[in-house]
N, C-alpha and C positions, 0 to 999 in steps of 0.2 A: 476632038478638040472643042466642039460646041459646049459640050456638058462640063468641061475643065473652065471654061471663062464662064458658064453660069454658075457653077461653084465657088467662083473668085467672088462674081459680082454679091452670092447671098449672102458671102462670109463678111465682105464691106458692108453692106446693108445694114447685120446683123451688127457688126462692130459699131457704125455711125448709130444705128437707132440706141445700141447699148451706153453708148456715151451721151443720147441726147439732142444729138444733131441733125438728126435725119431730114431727110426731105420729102416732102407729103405727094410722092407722084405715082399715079396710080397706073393702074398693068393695064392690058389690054381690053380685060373685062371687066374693069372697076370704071366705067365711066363717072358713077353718080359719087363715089366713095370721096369724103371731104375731111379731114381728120385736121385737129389745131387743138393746141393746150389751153384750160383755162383753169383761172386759177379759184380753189377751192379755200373756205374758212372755216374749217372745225377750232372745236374748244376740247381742251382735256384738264381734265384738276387736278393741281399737284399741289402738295403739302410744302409751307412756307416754315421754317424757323422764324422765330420769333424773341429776342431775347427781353425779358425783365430785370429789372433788380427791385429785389425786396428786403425788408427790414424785417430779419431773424434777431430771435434771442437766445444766449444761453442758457444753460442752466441754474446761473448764478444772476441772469439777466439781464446781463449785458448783450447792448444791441449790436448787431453788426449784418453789415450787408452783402447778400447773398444772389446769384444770375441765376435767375431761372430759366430754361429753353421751353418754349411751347410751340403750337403748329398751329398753323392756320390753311384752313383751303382756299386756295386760289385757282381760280380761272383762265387759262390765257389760249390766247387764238394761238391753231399752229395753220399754216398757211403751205398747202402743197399744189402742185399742178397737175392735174389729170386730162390725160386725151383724150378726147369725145370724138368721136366719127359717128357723121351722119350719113 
């Protein structure tokens, strides 16, 4: 019976900490173990569209106006949280 309710208790554990909820309480031989999320700020560069419009001509010379798509790199913070245990 022992080993069937610590089976139950690891599968909740593993379910709550899987979803994020978990609770930071440590066993019998973890006196010092301290664990809490902080939150981290990377940067990654992703390519922006960009539209123009420009003044083409034909072949006969007539003007007319024409979108141009171009890309720009841009920077943006992606913001995640990471567990530290000390």
């Amino acid at each position: 019976m022992t080993s069937i309710f610590s089976a139950k208790k690891l599968c909740a554990a593993a379910v709550l900490a899987f979803a994020g909820i978990g609770t930071n309480v440590a066993s019998a031989g973890d006196y010092g173990a301290c664990c809490h999320y902080e939150t981290v700020v990377s940067h990654k560069t992703v390519l922006e569209p960009v539209v123009h419009y420009v003044t083409k001509y034909t072949d006969c010379g007539h003007p007319y106006r024409a979108k141009v798509v171009t890309y720009k790199k841009v920077t943006v913070p992606v913001v995640r949280k990471v567990l530290v245990c000390h």
